[in-house]
C-alpha positions in Angstrom: 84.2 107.6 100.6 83.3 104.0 100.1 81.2 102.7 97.1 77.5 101.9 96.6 76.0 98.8 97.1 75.8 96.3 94.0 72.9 93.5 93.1 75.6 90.9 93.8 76.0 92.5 96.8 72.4 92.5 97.5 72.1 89.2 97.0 74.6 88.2 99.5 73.0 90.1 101.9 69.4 88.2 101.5 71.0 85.1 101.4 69.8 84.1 105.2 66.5 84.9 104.0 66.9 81.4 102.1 67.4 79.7 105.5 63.8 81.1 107.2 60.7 79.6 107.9 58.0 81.2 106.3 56.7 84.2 108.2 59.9 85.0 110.2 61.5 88.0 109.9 65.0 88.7 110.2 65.5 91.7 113.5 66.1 94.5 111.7 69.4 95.7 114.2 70.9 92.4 112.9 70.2 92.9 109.4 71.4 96.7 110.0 74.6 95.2 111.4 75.5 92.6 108.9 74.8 95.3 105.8 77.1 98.0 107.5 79.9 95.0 108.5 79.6 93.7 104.8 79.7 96.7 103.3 83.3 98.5 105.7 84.8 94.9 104.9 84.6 95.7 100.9 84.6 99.6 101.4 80.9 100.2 100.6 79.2 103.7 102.0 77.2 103.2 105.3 74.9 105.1 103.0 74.4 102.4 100.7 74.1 100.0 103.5 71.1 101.8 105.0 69.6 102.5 101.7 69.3 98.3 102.2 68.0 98.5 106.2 65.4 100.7 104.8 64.4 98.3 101.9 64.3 95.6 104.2 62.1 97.3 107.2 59.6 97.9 104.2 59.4 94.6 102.8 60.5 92.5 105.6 56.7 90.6 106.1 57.1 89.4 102.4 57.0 85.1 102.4 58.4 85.1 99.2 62.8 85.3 99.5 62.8 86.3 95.0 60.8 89.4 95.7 62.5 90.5 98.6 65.9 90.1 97.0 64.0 91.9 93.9 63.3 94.7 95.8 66.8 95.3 97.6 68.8 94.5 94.3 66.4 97.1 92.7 67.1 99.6 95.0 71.0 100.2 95.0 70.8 99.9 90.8 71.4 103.5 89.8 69.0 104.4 87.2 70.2 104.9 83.7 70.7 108.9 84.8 72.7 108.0 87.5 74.6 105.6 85.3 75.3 108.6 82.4 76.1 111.0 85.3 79.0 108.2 87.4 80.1 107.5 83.7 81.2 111.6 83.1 82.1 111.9 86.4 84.9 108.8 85.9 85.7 110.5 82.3 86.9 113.4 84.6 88.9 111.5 87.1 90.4 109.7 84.7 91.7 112.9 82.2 92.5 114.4 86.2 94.4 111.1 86.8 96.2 111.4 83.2 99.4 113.7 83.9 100.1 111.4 86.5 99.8 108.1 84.8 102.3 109.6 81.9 104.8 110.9 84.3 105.2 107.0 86.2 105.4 105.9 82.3 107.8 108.4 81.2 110.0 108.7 84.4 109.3 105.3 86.8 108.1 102.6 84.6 110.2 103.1 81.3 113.7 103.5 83.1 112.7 100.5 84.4 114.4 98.8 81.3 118.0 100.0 81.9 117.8 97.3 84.9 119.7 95.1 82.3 122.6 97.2 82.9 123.3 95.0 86.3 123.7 92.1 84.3 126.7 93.2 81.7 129.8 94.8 81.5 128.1 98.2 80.4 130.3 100.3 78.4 128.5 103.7 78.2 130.7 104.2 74.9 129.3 100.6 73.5 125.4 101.0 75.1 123.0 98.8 76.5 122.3 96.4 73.6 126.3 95.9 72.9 127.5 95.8 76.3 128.9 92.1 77.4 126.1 90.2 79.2 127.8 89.0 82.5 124.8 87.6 84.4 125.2 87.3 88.5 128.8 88.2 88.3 128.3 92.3 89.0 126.2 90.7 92.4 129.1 88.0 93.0 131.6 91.3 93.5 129.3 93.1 94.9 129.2 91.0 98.1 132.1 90.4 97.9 133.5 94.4 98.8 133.8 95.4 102.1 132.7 99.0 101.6 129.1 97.3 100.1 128.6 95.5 103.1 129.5 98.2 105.7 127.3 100.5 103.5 124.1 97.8 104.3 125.0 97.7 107.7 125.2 102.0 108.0 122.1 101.5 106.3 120.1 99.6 108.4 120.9 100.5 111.9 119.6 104.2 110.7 116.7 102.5 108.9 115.7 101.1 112.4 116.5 104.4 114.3 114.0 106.4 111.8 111.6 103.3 112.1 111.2 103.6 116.1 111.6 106.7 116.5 110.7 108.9 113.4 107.3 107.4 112.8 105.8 107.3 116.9 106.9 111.1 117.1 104.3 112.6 114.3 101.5 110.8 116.0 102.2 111.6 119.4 102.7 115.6 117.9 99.3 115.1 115.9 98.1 113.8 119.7 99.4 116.5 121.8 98.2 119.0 118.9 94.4 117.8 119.0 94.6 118.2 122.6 95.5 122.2 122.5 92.2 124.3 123.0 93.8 127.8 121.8 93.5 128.0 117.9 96.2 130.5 117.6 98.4 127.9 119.9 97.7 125.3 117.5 98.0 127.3 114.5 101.4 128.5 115.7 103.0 125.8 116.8 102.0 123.9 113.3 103.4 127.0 111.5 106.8 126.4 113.5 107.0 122.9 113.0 106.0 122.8 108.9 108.7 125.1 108.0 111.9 123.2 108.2 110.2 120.6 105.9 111.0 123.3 103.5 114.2 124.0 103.7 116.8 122.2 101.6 119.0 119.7 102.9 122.0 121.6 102.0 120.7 124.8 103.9 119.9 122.3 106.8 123.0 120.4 106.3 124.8 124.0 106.9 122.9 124.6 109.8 123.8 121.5 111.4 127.4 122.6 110.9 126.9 126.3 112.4 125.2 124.3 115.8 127.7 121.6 116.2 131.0 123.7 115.1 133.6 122.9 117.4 135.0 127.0 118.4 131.3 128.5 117.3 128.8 126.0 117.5 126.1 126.8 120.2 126.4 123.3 121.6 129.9 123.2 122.4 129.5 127.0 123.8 126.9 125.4 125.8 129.3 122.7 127.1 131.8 125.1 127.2 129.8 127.0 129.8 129.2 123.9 131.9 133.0 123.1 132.5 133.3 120.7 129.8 135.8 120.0 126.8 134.3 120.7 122.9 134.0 118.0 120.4 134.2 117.6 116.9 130.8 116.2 116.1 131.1 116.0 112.8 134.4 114.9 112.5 133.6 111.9 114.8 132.1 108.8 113.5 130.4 107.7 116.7 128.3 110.4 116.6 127.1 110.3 113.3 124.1 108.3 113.8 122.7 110.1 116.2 122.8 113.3 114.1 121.3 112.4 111.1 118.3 111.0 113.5 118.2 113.9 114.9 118.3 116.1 112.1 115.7 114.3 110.4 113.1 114.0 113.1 113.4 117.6 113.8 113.1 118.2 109.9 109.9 116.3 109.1 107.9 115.9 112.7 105.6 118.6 112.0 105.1 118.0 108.2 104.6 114.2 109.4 102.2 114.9 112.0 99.5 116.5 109.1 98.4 113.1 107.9 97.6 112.2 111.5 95.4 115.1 112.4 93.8 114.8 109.3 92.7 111.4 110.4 91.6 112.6 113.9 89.3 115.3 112.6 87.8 112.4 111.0 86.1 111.1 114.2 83.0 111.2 115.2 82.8 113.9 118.4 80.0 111.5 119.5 82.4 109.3 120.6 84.3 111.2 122.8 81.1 112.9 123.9 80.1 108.9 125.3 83.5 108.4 126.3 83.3 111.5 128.7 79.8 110.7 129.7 80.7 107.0 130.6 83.8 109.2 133.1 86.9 108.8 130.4 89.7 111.3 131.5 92.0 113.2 128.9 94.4 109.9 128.3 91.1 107.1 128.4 89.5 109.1 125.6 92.7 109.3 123.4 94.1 105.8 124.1 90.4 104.0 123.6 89.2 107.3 120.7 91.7 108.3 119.3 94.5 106.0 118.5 91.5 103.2 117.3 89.9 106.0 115.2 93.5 106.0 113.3 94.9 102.7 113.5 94.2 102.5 109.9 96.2 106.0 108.9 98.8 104.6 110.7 99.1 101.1 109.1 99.1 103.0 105.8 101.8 105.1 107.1 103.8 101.8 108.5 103.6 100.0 105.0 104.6 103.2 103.2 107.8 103.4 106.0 108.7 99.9 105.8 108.5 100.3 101.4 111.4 102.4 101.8 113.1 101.3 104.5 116.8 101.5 103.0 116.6 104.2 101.8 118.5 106.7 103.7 118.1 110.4 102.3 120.5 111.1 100.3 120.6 115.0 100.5 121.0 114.5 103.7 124.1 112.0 104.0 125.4 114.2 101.2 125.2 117.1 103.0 126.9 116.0 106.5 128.7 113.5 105.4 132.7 113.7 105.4 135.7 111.5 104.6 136.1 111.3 108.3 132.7 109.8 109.4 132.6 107.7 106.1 132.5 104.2 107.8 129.6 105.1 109.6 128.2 107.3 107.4 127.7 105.5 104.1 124.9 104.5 103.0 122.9 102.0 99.8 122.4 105.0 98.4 125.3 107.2 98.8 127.1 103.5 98.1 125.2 103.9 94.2 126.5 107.4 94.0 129.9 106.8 94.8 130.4 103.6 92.4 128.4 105.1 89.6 129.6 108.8 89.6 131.9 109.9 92.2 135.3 108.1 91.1 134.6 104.3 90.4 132.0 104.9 87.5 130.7 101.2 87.4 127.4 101.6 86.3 127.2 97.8 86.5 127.7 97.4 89.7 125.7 100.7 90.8 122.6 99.7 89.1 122.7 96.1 90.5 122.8 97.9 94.2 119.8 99.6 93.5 117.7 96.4 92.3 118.9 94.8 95.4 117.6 97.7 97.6 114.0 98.3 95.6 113.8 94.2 95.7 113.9 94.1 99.3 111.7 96.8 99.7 109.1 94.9 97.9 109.4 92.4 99.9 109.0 94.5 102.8 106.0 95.9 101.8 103.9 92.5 100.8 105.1 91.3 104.4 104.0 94.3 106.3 100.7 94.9 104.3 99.6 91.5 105.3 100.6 91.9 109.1 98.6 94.9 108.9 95.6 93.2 107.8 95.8 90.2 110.4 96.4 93.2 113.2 93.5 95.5 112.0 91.1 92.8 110.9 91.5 94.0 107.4 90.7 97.7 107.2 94.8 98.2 107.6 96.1 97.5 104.0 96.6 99.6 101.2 94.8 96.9 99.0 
């Protein structure tokens, strides 16, 4: 719900009023236009904007440009009960919006400070402030281990698997969704497709294993059937990508998909009401409706994707992954857990993985927020 107009506002809106001869008036569908352009472009309401139109179409004979902008600025002030009222109603928001704010403090912005630790020699015995500062040299070794570097390239080739095909699949299921006329189709098939979002990664990761077992998984009893030899799945690295894509997209399509629909309930039915008047079929109405109608909700959803493109799940590599698959299947993030806990306990060298990984996503996400403003003519950012 965009905001309400402001007198600066206002008077940008009059400003071609400065430019008439005396006893013009601006067309009122122009005026209409610019006030409802101006206002998307800087999230006002469409409320607000006509609120303006209707200010205008009163006053529009007036000669004199102060009194028009006068009476326009003077119509989007609230009054001073308005003002009292908008000021409680952010005094709730804001104590709503409290928990929150304390637990990125407390648990995302204050651990921020143990980033130091990728710059020294940490000693967990000796602690941060007595720990030998070290500078680039954690980094240095870092590139320089084989392990790291296989670990990025693991990391990326899934990255780009989840990226092309992970984030198409919710939209086309929010498509094919919108498009069923039984409600207790829909409701079903929504039902089935929510619930493995629930399900932990290590009850998933144990289902993976009961399908793909090599004398009583279902899938070698299927190939089995058909004349062919079983495999060890799991116990071969070249298939290991393909799992954990699979895995995931069957994991989070339907609990991916909700954002989507959300969005399409959000158009207007008008449209698709002119859009089958003017002799759209099924496909027209959804390619030239629907997927403009969302463009925005998936942008957001891009930028969000590409934030945290390295990182991998780790439940899920930690629950299928095996010393056997382990030069396919390691990730940044299983990289961290390794050096840090598992049997190296470099905490140095750990940490300084992880600034490299949130750096880049950063990086990631100033690049693919602007793109998303040049492709959507600015509606597609998330600020």
């Amino acid at each position: 719900m965009g905001r309400q107009f402001s007198g600066q506002d206002a008077f940008v809106l009059t400003s071609p009023f400065e430019h008439m001869k005396p006893g013009r008036i601006l067309p009122a569908g122009f005026f209409l236009s610019k006030a409802v352009k101006y206002g998307r472009k800087n999230h006002k309401s469409d409320s607000s904007a006509l609120q303006i139109v209707r200010v205008y179409l009163t006053h529009k004979r007036s000669k004199d440009v102060c009194a028009m902008r006068n009476a326009v600025t003077a119509a989007v002030q609230p009054s001073s009960r308005s003002r009292k009222r908008l000021q409680k109603d952010h005094i709730r928001l804001y104590l709503l919006f409290l928990p929150v704010a304390v637990w990125y403090i407390i648990f995302q912005y204050v651990p921020m400070g143990g980033l130091v630790i990728a710059f020294q020699d940490f000693k967990i015995l000796k602690g941060i402030g007595a720990s030998k500062f070290v500078g680039f040299d954690n980094f240095v070794y870092l590139f320089s281990l084989p392990s790291f570097l296989q670990a990025i390239r693991n990391t990326l080739i899934m990255a780009v698997q989840r990226l092309v095909f992970s984030l198409p699949l919710p939209i086309l299921f929010a498509l094919l969704l919108n498009e069923v006329q039984s409600p207790r189709l829909k409701k079903t098939a929504q039902t089935i497709s929510y619930l493995p979002h629930f399900i932990s990664w290590s009850v998933a990761g144990g289902l993976v294993y009961m399908l793909l077992s090599p004398n009583t998984g279902v899938v070698n009893n299927v190939i089995k059937m058909l004349g062919g030899t079983p495999k060890n799945f799991l116990g071969q690295s070249q298939y290991f990508y393909n799992i954990v894509l699979f895995s995931s997209m069957w994991k989070n399509l339907g609990w991916g998909s909700i954002v989507y629909l959300a969005a399409i309930t959000g158009i207007d039915d008008q449209l698709y009401e002119a859009a089958y008047i003017d002799g759209a079929g099924r496909l027209k109405r959804i390619w030239h409706v629907t997927l403009p109608g969302i463009r925005t909700c998936i942008a957001v959803m891009l930028i969000l994707e590409v934030g945290n493109f390295l990182s991998i799940s780790f439940n899920q590599i930690f629950a299928l992954i095996n010393k056997a698959v382990l030069d396919k299947g390691e990730t940044l993030d299983y990289f961290v857990y390794r050096m840090g806990l598992n049997s190296s306990n470099n905490f140095s060298v750990a940490t300084a993985t992880g600034l490299i990984k949130s750096l880049v996503g950063l990086v990631m996400i100033f690049a693919t927020n602007k793109a998303a403003k040049k492709l959507t003519d600015g509606e597609g950012g998330i600020w």
